[in-house]
mmCIF file as Biopython writes it, N, C-alpha, C and O atoms, coordinates in Angstrom:
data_model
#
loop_
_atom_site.group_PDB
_atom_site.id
_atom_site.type_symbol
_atom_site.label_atom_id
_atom_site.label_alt_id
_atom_site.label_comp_id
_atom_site.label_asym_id
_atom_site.label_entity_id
_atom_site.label_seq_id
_atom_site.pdbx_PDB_ins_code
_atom_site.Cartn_x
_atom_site.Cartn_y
_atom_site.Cartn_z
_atom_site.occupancy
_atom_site.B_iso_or_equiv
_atom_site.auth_seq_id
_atom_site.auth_asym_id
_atom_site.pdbx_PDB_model_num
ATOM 1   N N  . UNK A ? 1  ? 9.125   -6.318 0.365   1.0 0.0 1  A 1 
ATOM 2   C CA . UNK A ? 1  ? 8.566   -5.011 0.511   1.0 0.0 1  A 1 
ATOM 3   C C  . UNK A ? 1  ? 9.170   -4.051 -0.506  1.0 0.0 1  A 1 
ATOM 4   O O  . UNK A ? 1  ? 8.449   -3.530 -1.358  1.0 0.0 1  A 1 
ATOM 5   N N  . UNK A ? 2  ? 10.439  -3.813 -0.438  1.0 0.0 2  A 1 
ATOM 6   C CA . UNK A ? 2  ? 11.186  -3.556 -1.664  1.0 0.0 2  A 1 
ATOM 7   C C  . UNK A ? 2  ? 10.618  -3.475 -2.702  1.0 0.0 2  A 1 
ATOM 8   O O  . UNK A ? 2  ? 10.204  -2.387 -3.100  1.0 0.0 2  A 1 
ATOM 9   N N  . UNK A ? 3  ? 10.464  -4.564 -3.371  1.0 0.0 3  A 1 
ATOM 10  C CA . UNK A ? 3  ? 9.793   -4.970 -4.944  1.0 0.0 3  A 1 
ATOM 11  C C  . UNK A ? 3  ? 8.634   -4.863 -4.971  1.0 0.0 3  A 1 
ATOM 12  O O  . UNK A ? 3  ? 8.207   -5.168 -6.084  1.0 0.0 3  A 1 
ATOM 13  N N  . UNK A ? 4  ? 7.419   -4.400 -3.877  1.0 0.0 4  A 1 
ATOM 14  C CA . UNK A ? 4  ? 6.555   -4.238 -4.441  1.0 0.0 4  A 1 
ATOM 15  C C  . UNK A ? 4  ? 6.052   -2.890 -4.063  1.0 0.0 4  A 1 
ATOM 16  O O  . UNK A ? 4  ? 4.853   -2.640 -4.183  1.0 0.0 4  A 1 
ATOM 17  N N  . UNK A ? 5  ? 7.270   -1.610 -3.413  1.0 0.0 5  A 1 
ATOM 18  C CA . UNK A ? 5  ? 7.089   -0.156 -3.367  1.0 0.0 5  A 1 
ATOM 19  C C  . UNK A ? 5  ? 7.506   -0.060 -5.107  1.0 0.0 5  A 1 
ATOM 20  O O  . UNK A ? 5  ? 6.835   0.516  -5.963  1.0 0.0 5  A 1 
ATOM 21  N N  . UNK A ? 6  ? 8.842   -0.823 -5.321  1.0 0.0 6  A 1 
ATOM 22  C CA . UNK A ? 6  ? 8.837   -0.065 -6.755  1.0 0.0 6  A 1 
ATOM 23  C C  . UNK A ? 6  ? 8.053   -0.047 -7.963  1.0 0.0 6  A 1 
ATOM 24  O O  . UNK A ? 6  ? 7.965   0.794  -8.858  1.0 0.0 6  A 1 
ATOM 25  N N  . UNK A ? 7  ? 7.441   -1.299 -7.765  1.0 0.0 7  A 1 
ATOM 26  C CA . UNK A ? 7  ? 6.561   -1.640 -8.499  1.0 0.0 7  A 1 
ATOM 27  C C  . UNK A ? 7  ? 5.601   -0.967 -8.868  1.0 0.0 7  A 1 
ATOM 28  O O  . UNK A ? 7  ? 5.231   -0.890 -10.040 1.0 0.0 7  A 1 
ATOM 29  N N  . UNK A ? 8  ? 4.985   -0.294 -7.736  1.0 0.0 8  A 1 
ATOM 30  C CA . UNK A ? 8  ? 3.807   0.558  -7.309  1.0 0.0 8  A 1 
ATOM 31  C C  . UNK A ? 8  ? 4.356   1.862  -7.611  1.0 0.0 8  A 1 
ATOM 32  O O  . UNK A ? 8  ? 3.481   2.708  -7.798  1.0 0.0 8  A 1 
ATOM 33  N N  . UNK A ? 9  ? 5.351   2.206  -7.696  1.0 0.0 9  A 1 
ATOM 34  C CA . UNK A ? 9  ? 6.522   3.829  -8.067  1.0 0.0 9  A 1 
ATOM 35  C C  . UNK A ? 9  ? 6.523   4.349  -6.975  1.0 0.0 9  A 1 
ATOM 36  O O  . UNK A ? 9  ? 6.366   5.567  -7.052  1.0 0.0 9  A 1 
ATOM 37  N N  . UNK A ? 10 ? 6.682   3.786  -5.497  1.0 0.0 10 A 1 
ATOM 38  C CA . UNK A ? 10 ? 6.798   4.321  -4.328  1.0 0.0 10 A 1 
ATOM 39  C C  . UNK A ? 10 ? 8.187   3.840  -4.095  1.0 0.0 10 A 1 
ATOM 40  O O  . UNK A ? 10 ? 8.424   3.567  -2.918  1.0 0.0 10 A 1 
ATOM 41  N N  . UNK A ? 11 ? 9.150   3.673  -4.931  1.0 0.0 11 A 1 
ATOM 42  C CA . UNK A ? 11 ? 10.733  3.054  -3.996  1.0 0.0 11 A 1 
ATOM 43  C C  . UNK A ? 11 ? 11.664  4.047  -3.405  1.0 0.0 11 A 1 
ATOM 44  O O  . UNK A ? 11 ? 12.697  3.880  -2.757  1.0 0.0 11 A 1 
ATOM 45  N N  . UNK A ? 12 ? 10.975  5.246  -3.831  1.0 0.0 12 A 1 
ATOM 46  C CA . UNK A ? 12 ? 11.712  6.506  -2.339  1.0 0.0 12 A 1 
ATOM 47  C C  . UNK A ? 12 ? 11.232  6.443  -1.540  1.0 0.0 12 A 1 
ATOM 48  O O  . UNK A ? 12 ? 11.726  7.247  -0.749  1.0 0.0 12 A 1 
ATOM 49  N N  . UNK A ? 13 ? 10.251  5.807  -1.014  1.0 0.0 13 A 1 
ATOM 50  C CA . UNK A ? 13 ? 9.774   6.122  0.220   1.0 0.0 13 A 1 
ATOM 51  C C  . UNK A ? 13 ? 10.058  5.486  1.451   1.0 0.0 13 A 1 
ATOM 52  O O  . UNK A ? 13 ? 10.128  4.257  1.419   1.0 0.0 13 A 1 
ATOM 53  N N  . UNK A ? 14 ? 10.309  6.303  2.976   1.0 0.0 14 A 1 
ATOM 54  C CA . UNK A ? 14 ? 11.143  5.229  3.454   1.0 0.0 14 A 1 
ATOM 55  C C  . UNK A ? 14 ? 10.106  5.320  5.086   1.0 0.0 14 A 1 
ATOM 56  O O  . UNK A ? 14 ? 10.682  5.350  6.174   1.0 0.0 14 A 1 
ATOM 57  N N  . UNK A ? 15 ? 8.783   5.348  4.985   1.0 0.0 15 A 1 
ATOM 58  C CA . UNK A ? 15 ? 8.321   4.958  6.442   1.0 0.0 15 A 1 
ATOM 59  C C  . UNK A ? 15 ? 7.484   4.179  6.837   1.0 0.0 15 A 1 
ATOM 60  O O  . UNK A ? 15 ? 7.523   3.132  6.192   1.0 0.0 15 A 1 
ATOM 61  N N  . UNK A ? 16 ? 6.820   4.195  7.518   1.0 0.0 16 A 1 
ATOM 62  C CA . UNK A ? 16 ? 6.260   2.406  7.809   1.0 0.0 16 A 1 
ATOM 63  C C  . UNK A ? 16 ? 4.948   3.230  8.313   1.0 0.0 16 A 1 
ATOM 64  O O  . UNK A ? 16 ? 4.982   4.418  8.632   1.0 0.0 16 A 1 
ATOM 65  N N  . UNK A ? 17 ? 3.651   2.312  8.336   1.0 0.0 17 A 1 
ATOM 66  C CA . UNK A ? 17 ? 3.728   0.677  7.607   1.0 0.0 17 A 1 
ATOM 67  C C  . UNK A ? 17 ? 4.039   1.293  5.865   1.0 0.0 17 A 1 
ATOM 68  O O  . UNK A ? 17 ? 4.212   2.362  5.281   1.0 0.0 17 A 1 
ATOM 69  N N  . UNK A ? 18 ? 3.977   0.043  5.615   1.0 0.0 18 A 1 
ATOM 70  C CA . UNK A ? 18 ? 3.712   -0.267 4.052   1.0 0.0 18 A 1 
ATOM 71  C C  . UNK A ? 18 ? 2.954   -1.258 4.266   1.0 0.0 18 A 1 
ATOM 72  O O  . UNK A ? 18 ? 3.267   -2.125 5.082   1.0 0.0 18 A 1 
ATOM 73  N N  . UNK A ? 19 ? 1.387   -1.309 3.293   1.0 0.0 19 A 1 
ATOM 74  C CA . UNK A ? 19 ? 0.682   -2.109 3.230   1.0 0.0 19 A 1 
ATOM 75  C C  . UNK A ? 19 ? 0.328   -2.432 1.871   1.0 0.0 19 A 1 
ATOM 76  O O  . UNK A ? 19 ? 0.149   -1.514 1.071   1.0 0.0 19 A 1 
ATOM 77  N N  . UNK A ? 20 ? 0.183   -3.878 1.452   1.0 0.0 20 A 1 
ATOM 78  C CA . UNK A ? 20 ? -0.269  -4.229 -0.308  1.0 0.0 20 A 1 
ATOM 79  C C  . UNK A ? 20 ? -1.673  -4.981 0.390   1.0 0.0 20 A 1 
ATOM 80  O O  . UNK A ? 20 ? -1.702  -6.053 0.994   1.0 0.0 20 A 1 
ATOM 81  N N  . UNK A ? 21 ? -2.756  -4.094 0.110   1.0 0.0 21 A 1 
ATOM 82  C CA . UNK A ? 21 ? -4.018  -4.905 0.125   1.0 0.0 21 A 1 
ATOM 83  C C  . UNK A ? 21 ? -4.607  -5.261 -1.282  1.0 0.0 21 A 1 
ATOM 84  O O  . UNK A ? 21 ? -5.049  -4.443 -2.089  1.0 0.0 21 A 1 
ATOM 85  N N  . UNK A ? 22 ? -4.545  -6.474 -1.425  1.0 0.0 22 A 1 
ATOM 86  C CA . UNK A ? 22 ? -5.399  -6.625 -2.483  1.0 0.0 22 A 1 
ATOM 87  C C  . UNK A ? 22 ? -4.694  -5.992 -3.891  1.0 0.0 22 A 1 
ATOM 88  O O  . UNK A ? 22 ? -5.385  -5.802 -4.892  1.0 0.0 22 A 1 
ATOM 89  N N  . UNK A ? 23 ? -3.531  -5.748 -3.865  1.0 0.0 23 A 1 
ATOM 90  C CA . UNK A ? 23 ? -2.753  -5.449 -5.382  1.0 0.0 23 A 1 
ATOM 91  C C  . UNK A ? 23 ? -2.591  -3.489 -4.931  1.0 0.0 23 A 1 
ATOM 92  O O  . UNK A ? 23 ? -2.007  -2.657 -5.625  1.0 0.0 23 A 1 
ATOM 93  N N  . UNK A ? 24 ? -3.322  -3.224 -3.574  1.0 0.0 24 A 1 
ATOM 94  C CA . UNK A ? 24 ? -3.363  -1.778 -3.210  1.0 0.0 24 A 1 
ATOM 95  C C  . UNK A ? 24 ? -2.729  -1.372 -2.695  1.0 0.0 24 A 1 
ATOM 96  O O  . UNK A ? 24 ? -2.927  -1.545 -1.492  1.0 0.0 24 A 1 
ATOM 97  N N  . UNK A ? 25 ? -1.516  -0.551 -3.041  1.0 0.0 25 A 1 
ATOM 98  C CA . UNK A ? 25 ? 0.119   -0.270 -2.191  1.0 0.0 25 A 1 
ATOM 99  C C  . UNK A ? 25 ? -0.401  1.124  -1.439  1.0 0.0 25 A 1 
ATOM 100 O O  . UNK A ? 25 ? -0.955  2.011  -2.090  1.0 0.0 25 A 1 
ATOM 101 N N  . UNK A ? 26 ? -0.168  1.231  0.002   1.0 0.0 26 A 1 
ATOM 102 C CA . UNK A ? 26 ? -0.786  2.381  0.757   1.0 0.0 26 A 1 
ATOM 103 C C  . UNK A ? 26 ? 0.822   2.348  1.412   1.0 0.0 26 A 1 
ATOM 104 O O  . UNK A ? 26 ? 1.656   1.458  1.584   1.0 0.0 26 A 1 
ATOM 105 N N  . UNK A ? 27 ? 0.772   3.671  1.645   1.0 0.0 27 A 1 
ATOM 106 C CA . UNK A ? 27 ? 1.790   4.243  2.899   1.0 0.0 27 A 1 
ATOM 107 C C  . UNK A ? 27 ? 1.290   4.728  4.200   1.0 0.0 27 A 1 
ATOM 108 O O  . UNK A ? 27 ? 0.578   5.731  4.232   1.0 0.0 27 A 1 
ATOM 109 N N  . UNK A ? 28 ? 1.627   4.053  5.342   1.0 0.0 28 A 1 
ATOM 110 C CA . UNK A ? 28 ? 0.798   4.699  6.103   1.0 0.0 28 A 1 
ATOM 111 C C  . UNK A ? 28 ? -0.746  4.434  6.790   1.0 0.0 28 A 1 
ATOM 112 O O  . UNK A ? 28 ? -1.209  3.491  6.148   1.0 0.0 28 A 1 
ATOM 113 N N  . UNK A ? 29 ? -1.324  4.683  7.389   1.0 0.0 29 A 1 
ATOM 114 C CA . UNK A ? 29 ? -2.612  3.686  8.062   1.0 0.0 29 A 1 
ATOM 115 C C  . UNK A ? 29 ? -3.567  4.702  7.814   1.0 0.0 29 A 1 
ATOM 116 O O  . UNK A ? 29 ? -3.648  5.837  8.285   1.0 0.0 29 A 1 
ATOM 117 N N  . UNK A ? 30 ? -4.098  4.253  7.201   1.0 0.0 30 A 1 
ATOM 118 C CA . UNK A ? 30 ? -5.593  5.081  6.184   1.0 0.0 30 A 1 
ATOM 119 C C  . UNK A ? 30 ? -6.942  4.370  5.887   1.0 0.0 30 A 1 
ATOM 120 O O  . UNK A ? 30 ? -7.560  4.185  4.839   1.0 0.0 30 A 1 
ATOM 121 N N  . UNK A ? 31 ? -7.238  3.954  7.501   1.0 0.0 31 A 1 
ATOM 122 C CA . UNK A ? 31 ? -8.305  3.440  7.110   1.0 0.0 31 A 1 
ATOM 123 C C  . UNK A ? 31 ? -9.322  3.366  6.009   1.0 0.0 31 A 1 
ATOM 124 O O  . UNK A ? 31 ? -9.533  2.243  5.552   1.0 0.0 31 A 1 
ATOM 125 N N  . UNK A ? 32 ? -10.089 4.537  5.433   1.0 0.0 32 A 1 
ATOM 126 C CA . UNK A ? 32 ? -10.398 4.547  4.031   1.0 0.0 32 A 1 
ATOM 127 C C  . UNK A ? 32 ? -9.930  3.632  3.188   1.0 0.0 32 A 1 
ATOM 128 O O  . UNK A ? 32 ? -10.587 2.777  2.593   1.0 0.0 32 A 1 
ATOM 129 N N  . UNK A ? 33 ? -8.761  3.827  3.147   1.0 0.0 33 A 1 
ATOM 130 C CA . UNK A ? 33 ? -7.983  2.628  1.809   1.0 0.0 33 A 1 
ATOM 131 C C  . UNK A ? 33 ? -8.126  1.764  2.298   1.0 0.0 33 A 1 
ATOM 132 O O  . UNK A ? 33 ? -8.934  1.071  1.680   1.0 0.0 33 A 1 
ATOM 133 N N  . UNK A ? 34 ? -7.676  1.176  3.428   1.0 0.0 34 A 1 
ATOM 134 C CA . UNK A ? 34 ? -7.733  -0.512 4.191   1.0 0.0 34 A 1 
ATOM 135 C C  . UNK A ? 34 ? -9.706  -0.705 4.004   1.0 0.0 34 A 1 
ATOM 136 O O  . UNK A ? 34 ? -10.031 -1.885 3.868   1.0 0.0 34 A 1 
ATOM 137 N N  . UNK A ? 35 ? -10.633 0.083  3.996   1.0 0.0 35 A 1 
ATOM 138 C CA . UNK A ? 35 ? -11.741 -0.332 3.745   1.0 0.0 35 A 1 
ATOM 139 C C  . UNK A ? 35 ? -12.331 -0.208 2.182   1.0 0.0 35 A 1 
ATOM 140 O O  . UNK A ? 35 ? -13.330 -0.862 1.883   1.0 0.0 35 A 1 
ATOM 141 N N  . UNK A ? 36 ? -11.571 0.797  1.035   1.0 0.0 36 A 1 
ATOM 142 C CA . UNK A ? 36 ? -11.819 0.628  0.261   1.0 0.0 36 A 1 
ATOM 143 C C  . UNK A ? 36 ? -11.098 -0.662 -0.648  1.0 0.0 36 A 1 
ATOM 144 O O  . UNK A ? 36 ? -11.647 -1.214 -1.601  1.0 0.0 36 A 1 
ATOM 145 N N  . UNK A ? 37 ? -9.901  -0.954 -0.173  1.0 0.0 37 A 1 
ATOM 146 C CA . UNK A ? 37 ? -8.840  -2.396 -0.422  1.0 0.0 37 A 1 
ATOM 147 C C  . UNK A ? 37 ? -10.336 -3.722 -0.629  1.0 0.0 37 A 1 
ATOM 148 O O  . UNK A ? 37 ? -10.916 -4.350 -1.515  1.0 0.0 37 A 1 
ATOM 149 N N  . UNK A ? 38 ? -10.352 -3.529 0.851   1.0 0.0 38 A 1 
ATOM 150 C CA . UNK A ? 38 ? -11.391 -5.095 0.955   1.0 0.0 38 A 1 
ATOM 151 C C  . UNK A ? 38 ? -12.587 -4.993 0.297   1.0 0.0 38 A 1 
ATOM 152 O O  . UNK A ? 38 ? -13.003 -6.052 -0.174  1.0 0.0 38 A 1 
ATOM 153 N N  . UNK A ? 39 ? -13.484 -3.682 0.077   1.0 0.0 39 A 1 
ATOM 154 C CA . UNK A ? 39 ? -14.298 -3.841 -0.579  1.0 0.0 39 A 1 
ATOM 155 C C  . UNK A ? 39 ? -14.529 -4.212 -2.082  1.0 0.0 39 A 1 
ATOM 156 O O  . UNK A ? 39 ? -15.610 -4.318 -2.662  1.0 0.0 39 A 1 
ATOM 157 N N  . UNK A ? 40 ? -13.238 -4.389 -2.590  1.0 0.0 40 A 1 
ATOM 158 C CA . UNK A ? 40 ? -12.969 -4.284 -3.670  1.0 0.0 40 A 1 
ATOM 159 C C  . UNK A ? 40 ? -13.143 -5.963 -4.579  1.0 0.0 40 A 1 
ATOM 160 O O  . UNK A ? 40 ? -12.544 -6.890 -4.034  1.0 0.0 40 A 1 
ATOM 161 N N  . UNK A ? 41 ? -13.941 -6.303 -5.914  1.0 0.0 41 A 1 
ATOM 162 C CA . UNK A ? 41 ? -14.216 -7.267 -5.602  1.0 0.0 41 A 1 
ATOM 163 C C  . UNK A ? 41 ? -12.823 -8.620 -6.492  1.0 0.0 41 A 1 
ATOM 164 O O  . UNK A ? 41 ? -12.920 -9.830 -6.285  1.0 0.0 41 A 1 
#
Protein backbone atom coordinates (compact mmCIF):
# COMPACT_ATOMS: atom_id res chain seq x y z
CA UNK A 1 0.00 0.00 0.00
CA UNK A 2 2.92 2.12 0.82
CA UNK A 3 4.53 1.92 -2.65
CA UNK A 4 1.77 2.42 -4.49
CA UNK A 5 0.39 5.89 -2.45
CA UNK A 6 3.87 7.14 -3.37
CA UNK A 7 3.87 6.26 -6.51
CA UNK A 8 0.61 7.90 -7.21
CA UNK A 9 2.18 11.24 -4.97
CA UNK A 10 -0.28 10.42 -2.23
CA UNK A 11 2.53 9.13 0.53
CA UNK A 12 1.22 11.81 3.13
CA UNK A 13 -1.75 10.56 3.30
CA UNK A 14 -2.77 8.61 6.19
CA UNK A 15 -6.68 7.32 6.03
CA UNK A 16 -8.40 4.45 4.83
CA UNK A 17 -9.58 2.89 2.46
CA UNK A 18 -6.94 3.22 -0.09
CA UNK A 19 -8.02 1.77 -3.24
CA UNK A 20 -5.75 0.99 -6.73
CA UNK A 21 -8.47 0.19 -9.32
CA UNK A 22 -7.23 -0.53 -12.41
CA UNK A 23 -3.73 1.58 -12.11
CA UNK A 24 -6.54 4.28 -10.27
CA UNK A 25 -5.20 5.35 -6.74
CA UNK A 26 -8.49 6.83 -4.85
CA UNK A 27 -8.62 7.85 -1.16
CA UNK A 28 -11.59 7.17 0.31
CA UNK A 29 -15.02 5.54 -1.11
CA UNK A 30 -16.16 7.48 -4.16
CA UNK A 31 -18.26 5.61 -5.90
CA UNK A 32 -17.89 7.70 -9.16
CA UNK A 33 -14.24 6.67 -9.31
CA UNK A 34 -14.89 2.91 -8.32
CA UNK A 35 -17.41 3.22 -11.46
CA UNK A 36 -15.34 5.31 -13.56
CA UNK A 37 -12.06 2.72 -12.56
CA UNK A 38 -14.08 -0.30 -14.14
CA UNK A 39 -15.37 1.40 -16.95
CA UNK A 40 -12.25 2.05 -18.10
CA UNK A 41 -11.05 -0.09 -20.96
Amino acid sequence: MNATLERAGLAEVKSLPVMDIRGIVTVGFAPCVVDFAWARQ
